[in-house]
N, C-alpha and C positions, 0 to 999 in steps of 0.2 A: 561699842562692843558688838560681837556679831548677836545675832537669834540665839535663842535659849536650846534649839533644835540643830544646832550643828555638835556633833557631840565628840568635840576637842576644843582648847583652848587655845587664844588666837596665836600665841606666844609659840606652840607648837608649830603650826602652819610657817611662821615668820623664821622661826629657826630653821625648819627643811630647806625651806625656799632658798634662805640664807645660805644653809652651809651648801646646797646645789651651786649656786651661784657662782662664790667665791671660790668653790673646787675645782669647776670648773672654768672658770678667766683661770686659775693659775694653772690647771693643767695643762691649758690653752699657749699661757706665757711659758711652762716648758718645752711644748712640742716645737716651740720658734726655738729656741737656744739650744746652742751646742757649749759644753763645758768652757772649750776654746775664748768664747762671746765673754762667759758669765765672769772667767777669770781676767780677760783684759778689763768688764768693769770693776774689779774689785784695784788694777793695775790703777785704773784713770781717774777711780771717782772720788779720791780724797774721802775714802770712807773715815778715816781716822778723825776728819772734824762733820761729815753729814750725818755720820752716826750720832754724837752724841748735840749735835742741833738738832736733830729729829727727835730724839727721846730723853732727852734733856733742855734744851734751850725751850723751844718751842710749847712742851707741857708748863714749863715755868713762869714764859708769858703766859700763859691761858690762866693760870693758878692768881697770879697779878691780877690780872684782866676780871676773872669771875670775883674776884676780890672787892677788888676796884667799886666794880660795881655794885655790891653786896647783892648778889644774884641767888635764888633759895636753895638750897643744897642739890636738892635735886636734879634739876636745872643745870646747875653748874657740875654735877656728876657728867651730863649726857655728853656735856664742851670738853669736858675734860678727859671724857672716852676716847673722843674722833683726837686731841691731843695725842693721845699715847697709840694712836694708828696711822703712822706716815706711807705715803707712796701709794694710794689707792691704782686699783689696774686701767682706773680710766687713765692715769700719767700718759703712759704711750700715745693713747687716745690724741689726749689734748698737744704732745709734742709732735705729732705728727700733722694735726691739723694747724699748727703753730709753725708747719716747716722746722722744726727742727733736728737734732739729732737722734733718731730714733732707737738704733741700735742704743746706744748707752740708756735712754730710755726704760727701755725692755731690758737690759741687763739688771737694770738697780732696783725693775719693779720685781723682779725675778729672786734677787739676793734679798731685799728687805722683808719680805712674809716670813723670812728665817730666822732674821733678829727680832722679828714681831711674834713669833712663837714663844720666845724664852725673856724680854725684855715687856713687850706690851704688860704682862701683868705685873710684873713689879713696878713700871711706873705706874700705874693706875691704883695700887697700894699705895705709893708714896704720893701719890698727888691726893686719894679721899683722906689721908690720915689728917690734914689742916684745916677739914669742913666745919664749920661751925658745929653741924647735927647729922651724923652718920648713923644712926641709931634704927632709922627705918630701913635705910639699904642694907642688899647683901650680897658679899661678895667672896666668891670662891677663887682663889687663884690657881689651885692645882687642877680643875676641873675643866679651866679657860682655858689651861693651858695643852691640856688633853685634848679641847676642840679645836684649839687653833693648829695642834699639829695634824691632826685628822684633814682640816679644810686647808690651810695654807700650806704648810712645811712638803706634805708626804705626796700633794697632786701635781705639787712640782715638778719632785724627785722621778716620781711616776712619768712625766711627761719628756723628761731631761732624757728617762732611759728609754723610751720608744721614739724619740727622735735620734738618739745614738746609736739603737739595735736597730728600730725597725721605721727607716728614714720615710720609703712609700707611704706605709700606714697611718705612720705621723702626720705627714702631707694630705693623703684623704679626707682625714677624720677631722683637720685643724679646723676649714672655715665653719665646717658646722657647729663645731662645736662653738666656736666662737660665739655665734648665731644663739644657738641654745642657749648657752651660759649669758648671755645680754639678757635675753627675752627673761630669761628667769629673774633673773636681778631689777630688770624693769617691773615684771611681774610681784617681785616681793617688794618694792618699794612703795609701787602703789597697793598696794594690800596692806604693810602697815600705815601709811598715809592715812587710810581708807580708816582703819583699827585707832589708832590715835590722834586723830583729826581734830578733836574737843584740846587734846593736850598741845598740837599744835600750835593752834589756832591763839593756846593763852599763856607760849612763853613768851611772849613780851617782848618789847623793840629791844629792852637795855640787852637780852641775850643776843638778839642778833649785831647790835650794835658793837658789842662785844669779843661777837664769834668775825664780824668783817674787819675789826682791827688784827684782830688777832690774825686773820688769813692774809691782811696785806701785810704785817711786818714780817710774817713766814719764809711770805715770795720774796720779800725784800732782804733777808736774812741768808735765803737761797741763794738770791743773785750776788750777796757781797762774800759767800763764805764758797761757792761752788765752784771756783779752780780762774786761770788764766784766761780761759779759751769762751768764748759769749755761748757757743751751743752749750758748754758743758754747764755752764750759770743757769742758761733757760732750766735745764731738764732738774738739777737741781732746787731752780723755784719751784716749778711745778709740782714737783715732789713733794717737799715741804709742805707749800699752803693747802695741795687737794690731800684732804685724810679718807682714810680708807672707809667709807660707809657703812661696809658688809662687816666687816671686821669689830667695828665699834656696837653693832647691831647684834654677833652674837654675844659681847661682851657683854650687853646689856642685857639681852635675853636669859642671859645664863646666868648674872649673878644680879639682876632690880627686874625680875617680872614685879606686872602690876604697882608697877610707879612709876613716874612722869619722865623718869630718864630716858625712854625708849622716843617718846615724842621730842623730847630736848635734842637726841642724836640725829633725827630727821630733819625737825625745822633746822638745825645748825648744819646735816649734811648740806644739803638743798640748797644752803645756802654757799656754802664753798662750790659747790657745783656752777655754780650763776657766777661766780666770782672767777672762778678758774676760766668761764665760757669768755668773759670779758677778758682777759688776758688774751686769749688765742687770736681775739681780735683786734686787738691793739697790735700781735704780734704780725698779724696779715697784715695790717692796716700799713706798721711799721717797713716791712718788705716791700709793699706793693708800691709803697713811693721812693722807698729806698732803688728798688727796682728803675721806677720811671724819671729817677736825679732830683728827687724833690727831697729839700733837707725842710 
């Protein structure tokens, strides 16, 4: 906990930082796209089966999974947050340092904050209603879902119209912001780190053990459901198994302060993080001898 002499509550600080953050990458990711972009990926991306792997398959393993292992509710609330948040904005990120298709990339992270505005809450409703003990959480869905349009949906839209009206200004403003909006996100993560570090520290291997099955049969769900084409599979893994951090963090902030869910979403973000890193280098590793004739 911070000092008794800061005089706000740490959950408030987490939530600014948060929704700065994630306003930002996404206003970021509109000022890239032009309509033109966003409609060839809804053309290419097989939304009709990523969608409902993303917010359906995918929560359902996790639901199994925390199951499985009879994981404390809490706990398996935080797994089952980052569940119901596909396509975090590092995706690009990592397809790019993966070599791969970047454009579609950046279209699908660009399109899914829109079905993560009006779908993240009701699965997140449908996945706590099977918890053993729900009783201590609490969860608002019309309220999350007020915030998620505030930070994802509307910084979009915002970014989509000043790259289509005002192309220069979009162009200016992009890399800093970019800049900005990391540094923030970096800064909020370590700051709840910092805040929930005791909670960390005591979810327990079976969560991680848990949350790394769950992140490789994601990718692997990714790569066998996401179209003909290998780039289109990669971007689709990625998709899949890296869940949205920021996302999962105001879900948490806004409907379990002060319970362990918020440390649950970290140690398990952090941990997809590390898990997505090791993919991009498997996926260099994989090029660079594909590259040099080596099978």
């Amino acid at each position: 906990m911070l000092p008794d002499f800061i005089p706000f509550q740490p959950e408030t600080l987490i939530r600014a930082l948060t929704m700065l953050s994630l306003g930002g990458l996404l206003l970021a990711v509109g000022l890239r796209l032009e309509l033109a972009a966003v409609a060839s990926a809804l053309r290419h991306s097989r939304l009709a089966l990523v969608l409902p792997l993303n917010f359906v398959l995918v929560p359902v393993v996790v639901s199994v999974l925390v199951r499985g292992f009879a994981l404390p509710p809490e706990i398996a609330s935080g797994m089952l947050l980052l569940a119901a948040a596909p396509f975090a904005p590092v995706v690009p990120v990592f397809v790019k340092m993966a070599r791969g298709d970047l454009a579609l990339a950046a279209g699908l992270t660009a399109i899914f904050p829109i079905f993560s505005t009006f779908l993240t809450p009701l699965v997140c409703e449908a996945s706590f209603a099977g918890l053993v003990d729900t009783s201590a959480l609490r969860f608002h869905p019309l309220g999350i879902l007020a915030v998620l349009f505030a930070t994802v949906t509307l910084p979009l839209i915002i970014g989509m119209a000043l790259r289509h009206g005002l192309p220069n200004l979009a162009l200016r403003i992009l890399r800093p912001l970019e800049v900005l909006a990391e540094a923030t996100g970096a800064i909020s993560l370590a700051f709840v780190t910092f805040v929930e570090f005791g909670t960390i520290m005591s979810t327990g291997w079976k969560s991680l053990l848990a949350m790394a099955l769950a992140g490789e049969l994601s990718f692997l769900l990714g790569l066998a459901l996401g179209g003909a084409l290998p780039a289109g599979r990669q971007v689709i893994a990625f998709g899949t198994a890296n869940r949205n951090i920021a996302l999962a963090l105001l879900v948490a902030v806004d409907g379990f302060a002060g319970t362990a869910v918020l440390g649950a979403v970290v140690a398990n973000g952090l941990l997809l993080i590390f898990l997505g890193l090791l993919h991009v280098a498997y996926y260099r590793l994989a090029g660079g001898k594909e590259a040099l004739g080596v099978r």
